[in-house]
TITOR-799030 format. One record per residue: y, z, x of N, C-alpha, C in turn. Coordinates in nm, 2 decimals, decimal comma. Layout:
+--------+--------+--------+--------+--------+--------+--------+--------+--------+
!     ny !     nz !     nx !    cay !    caz !    cax !     cy !     cz !     cx !
+--------+--------+--------+--------+--------+--------+--------+--------+--------+
!      Y !      Z !      X !      Y !      Z !      X !      Y !      Z !      X !
...
+--------+--------+--------+--------+--------+--------+--------+--------+--------+
//
This chain:
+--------+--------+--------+--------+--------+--------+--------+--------+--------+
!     ny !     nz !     nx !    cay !    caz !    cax !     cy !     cz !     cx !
+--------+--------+--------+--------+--------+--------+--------+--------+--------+
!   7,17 !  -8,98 !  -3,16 !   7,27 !  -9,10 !  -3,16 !   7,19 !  -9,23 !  -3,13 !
!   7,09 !  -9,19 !  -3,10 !   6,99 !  -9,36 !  -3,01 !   6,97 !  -9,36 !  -3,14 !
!   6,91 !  -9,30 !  -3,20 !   6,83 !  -9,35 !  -3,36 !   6,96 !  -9,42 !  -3,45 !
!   7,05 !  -9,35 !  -3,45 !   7,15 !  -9,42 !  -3,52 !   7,19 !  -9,57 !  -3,46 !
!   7,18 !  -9,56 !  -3,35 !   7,24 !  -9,69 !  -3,31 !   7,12 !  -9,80 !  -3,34 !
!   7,01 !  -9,77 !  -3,31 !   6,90 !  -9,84 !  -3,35 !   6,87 !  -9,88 !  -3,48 !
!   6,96 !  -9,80 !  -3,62 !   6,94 !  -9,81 !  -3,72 !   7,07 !  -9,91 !  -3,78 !
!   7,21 !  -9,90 !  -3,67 !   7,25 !  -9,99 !  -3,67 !   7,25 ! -10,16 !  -3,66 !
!   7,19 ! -10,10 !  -3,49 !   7,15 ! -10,26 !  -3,46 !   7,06 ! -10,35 !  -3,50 !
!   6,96 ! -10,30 !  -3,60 !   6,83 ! -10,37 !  -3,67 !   6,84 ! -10,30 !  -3,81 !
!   6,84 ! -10,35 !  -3,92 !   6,87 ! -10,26 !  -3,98 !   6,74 ! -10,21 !  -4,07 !
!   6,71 ! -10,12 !  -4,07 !   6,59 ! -10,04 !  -4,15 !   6,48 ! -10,02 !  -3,99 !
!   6,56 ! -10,04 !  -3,85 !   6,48 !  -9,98 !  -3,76 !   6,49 !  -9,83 !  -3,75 !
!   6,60 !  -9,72 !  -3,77 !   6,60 !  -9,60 !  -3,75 !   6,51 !  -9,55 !  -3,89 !
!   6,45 !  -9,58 !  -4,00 !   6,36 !  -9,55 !  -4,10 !   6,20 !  -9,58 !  -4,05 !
!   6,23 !  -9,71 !  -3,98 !   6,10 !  -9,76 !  -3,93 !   6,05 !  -9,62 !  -3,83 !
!   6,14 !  -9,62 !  -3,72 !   6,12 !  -9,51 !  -3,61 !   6,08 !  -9,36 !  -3,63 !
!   6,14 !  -9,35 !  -3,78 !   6,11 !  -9,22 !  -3,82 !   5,99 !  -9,18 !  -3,92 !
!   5,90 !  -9,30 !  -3,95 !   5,80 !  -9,32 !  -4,01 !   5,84 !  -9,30 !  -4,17 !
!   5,93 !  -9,36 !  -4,23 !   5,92 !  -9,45 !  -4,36 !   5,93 !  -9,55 !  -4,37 !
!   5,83 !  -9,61 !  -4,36 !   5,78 !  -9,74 !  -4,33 !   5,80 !  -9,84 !  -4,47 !
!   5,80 !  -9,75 !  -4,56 !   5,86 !  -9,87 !  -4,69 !   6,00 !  -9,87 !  -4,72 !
!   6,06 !  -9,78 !  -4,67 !   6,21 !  -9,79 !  -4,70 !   6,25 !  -9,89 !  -4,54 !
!   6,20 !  -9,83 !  -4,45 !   6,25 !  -9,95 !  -4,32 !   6,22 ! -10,09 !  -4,32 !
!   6,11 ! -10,08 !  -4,40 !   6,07 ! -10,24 !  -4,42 !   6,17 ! -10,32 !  -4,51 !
!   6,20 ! -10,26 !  -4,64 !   6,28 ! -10,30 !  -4,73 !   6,40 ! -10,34 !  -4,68 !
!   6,44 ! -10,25 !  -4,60 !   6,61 ! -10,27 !  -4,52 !   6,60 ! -10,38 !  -4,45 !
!   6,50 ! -10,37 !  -4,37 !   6,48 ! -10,51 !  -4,26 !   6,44 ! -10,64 !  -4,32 !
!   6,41 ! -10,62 !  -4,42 !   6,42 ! -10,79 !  -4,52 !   6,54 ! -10,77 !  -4,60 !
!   6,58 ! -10,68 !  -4,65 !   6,69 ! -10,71 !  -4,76 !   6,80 ! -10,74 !  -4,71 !
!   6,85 ! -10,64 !  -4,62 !   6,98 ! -10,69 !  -4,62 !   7,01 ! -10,80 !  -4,50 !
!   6,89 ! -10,81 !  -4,40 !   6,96 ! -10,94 !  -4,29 !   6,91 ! -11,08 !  -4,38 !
!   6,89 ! -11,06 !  -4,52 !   6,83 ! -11,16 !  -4,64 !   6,99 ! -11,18 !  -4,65 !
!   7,04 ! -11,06 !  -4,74 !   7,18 ! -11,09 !  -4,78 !   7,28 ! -11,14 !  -4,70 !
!   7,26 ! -11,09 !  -4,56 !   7,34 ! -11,18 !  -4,48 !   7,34 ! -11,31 !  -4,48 !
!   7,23 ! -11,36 !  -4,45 !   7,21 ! -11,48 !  -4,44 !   7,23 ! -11,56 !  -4,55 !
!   7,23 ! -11,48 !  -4,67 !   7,25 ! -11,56 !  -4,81 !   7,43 ! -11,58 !  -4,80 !
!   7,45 ! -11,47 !  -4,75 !   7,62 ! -11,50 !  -4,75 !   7,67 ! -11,60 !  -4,65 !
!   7,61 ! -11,62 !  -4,55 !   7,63 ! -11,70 !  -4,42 !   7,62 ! -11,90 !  -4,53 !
!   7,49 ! -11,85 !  -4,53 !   7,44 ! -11,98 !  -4,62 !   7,53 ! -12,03 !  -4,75 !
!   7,60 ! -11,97 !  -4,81 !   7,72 ! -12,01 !  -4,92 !   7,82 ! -12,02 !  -4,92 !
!   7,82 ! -12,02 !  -4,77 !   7,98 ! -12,07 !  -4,66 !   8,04 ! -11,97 !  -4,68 !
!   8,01 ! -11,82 !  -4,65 !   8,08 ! -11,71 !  -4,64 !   8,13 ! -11,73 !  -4,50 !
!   8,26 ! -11,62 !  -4,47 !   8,33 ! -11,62 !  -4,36 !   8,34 ! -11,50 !  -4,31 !
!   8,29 ! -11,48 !  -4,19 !   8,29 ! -11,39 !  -4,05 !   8,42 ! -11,37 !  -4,05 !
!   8,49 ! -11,27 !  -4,08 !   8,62 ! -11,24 !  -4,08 !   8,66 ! -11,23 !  -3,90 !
!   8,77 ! -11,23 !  -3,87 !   8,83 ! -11,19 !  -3,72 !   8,87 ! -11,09 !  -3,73 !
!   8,93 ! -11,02 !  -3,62 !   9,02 ! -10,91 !  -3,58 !   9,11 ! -10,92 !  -3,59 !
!   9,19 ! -10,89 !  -3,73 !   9,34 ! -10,91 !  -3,69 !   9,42 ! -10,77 !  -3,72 !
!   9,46 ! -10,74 !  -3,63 !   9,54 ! -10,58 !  -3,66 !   9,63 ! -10,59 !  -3,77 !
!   9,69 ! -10,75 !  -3,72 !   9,83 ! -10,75 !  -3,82 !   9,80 ! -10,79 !  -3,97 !
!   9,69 ! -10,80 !  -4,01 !   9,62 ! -10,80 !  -4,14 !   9,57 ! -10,70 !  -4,15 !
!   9,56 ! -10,55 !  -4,23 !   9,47 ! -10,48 !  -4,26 !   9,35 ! -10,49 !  -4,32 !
!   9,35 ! -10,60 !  -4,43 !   9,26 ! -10,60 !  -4,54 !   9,17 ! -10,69 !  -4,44 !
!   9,21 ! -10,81 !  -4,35 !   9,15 ! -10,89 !  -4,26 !   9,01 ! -10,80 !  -4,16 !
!   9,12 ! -10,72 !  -4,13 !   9,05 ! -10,62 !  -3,99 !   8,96 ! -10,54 !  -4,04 !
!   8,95 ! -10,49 !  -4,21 !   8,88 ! -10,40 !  -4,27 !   8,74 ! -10,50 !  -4,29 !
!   8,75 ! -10,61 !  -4,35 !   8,63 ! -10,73 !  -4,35 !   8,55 ! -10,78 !  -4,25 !
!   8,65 ! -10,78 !  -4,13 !   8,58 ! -10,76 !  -3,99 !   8,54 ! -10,65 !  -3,96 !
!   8,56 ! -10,51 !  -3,99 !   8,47 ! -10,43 !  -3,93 !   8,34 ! -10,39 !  -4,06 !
!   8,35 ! -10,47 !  -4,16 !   8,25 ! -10,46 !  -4,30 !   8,15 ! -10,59 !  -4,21 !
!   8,18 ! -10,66 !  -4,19 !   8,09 ! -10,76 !  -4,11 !   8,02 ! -10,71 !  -3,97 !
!   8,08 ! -10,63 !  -3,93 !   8,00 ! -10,59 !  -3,79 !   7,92 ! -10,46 !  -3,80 !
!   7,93 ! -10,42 !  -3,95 !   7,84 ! -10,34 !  -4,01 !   7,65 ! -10,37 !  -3,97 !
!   7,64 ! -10,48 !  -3,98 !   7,55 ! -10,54 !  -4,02 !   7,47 ! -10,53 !  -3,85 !
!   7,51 ! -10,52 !  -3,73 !   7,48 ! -10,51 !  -3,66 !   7,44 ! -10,62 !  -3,55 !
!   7,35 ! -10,66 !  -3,47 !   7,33 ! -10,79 !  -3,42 !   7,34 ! -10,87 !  -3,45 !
!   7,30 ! -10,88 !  -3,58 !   7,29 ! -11,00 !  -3,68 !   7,42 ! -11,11 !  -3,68 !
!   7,51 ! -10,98 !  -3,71 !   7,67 ! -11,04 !  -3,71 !   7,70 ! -11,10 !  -3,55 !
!   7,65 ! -11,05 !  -3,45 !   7,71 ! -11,13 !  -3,32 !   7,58 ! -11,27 !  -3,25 !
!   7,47 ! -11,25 !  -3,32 !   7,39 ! -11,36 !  -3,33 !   7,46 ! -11,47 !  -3,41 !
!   7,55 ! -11,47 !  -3,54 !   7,60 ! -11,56 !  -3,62 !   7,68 ! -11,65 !  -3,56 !
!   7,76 ! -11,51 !  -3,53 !   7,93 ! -11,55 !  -3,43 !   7,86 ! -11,63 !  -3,30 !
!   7,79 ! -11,57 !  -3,25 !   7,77 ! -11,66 !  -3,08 !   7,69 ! -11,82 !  -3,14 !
!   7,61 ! -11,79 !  -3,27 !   7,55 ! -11,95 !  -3,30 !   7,69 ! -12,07 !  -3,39 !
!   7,79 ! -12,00 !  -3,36 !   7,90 ! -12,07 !  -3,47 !   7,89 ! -12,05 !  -3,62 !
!   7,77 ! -11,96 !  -3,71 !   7,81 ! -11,96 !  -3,83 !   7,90 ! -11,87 !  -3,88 !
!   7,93 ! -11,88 !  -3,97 !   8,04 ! -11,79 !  -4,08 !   8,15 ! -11,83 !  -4,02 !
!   8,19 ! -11,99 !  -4,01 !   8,37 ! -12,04 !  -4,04 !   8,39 ! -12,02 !  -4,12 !
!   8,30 ! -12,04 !  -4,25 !   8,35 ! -12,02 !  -4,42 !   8,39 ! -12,16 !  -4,42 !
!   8,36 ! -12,19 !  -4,59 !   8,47 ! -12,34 !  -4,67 !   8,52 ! -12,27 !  -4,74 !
!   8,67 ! -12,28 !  -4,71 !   8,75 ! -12,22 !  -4,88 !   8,75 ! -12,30 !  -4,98 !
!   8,71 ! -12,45 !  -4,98 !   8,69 ! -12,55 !  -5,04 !   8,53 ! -12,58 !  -5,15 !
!   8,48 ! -12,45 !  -5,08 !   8,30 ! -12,44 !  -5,15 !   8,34 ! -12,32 !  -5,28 !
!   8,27 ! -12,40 !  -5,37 !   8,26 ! -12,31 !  -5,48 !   8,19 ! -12,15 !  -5,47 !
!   8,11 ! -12,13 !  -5,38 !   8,07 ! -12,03 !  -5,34 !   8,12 ! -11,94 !  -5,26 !
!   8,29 ! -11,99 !  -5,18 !   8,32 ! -11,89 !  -5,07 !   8,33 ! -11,76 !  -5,08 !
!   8,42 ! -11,71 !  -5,19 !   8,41 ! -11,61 !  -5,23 !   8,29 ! -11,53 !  -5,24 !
!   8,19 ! -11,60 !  -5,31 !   8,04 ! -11,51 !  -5,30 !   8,02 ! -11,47 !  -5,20 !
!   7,99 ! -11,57 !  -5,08 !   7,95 ! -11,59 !  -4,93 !   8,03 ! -11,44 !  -4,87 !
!   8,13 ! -11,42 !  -4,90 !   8,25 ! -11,35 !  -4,83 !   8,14 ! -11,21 !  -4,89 !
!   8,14 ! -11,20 !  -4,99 !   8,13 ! -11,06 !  -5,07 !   8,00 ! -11,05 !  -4,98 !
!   7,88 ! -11,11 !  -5,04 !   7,72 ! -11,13 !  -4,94 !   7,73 ! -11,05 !  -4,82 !
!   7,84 ! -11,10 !  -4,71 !   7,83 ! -11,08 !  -4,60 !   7,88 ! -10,93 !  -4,60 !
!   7,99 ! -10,88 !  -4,65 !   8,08 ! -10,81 !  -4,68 !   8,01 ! -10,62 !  -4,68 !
!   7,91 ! -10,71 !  -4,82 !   7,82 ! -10,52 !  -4,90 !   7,70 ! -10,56 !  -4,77 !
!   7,67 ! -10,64 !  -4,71 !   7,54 ! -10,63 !  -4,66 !   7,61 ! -10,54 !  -4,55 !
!   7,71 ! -10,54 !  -4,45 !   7,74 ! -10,49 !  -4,37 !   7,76 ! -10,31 !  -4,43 !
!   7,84 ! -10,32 !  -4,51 !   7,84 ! -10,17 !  -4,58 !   7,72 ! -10,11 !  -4,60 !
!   7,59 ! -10,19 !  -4,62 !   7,55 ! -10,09 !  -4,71 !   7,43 ! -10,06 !  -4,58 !
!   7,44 ! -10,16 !  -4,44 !   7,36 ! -10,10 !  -4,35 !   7,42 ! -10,00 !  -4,28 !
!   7,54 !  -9,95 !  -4,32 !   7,62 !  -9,87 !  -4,25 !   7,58 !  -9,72 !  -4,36 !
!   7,57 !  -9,79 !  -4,42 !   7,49 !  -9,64 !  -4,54 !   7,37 !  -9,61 !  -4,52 !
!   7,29 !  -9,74 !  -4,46 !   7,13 !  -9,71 !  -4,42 !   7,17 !  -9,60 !  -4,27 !
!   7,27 !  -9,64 !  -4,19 !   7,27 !  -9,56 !  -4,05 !   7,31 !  -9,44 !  -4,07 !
!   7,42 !  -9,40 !  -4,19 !   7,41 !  -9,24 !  -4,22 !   7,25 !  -9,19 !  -4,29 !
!   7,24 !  -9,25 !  -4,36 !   7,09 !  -9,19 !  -4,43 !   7,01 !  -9,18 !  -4,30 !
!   6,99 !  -9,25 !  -4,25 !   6,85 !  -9,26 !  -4,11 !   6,91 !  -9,07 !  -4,05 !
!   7,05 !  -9,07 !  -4,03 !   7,10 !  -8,99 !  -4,00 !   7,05 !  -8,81 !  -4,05 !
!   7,07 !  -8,78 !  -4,13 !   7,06 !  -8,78 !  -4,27 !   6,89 !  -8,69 !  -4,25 !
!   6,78 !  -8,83 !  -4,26 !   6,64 !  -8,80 !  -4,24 !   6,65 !  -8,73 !  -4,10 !
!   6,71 !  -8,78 !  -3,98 !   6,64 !  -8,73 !  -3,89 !   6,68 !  -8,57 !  -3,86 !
!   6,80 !  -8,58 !  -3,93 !   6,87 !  -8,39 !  -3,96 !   6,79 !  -8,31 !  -4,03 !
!   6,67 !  -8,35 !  -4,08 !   6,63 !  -8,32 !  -4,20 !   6,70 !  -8,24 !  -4,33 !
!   6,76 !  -8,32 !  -4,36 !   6,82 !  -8,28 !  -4,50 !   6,81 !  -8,38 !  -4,59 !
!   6,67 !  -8,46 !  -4,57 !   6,61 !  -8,53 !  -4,64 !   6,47 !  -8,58 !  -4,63 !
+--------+--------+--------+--------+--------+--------+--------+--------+--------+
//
């Protein structure tokens, strides 16, 4: 469970820890890359809103991403411009980067079961 959370919180650390050192590397530039590319094209840090589903599902796609996402939040980025031609992108950016480090934390998973 430490490795998964570790592969959470940093993303391509639980591959690092388990010595695949080119797939951990990749994770740990790629997708806190994509974050920041989504942050940077005035993507938006969704909130918690229960009484929006689709809201509350984008907020827990964003906290995918792990520290990264409460490093943003506590520095004030991801208000989003719905006014920027790019929001939409920004949104999506932020969106798969969170998902898909949540696919890196089952995989790390995964390797350390060895069934991979």
């Amino acid at each position: 469970m430490l490795l998964c959370l570790a592969s959470w919180a940093v993303p391509g650390a639980g591959h690092l820890w388990l010595g695949r050192r080119t797939k951990g590397l990749i994770f740990l530039v790629a997708l806190p890359l994509m974050f920041a590319i989504g942050l940077g094209i005035h993507g938006r840090l969704f909130p918690f809103d229960p009484s929006d589903p689709l809201v509350a599902l984008e907020a827990l796609a964003d906290v995918g991403i792990g520290l990264a996402y409460f490093a943003a939040h506590a520095l004030g980025y991801g208000a989003g411009d719905v006014r920027a031609v790019t929001y939409e992108y920004g949104n999506a950016f932020l969106v798969v980067a969170g998902l898909l480090n949540l696919l890196v934390v089952v995989d790390t998973y995964d390797v350390a079961m060895g069934r991979k």
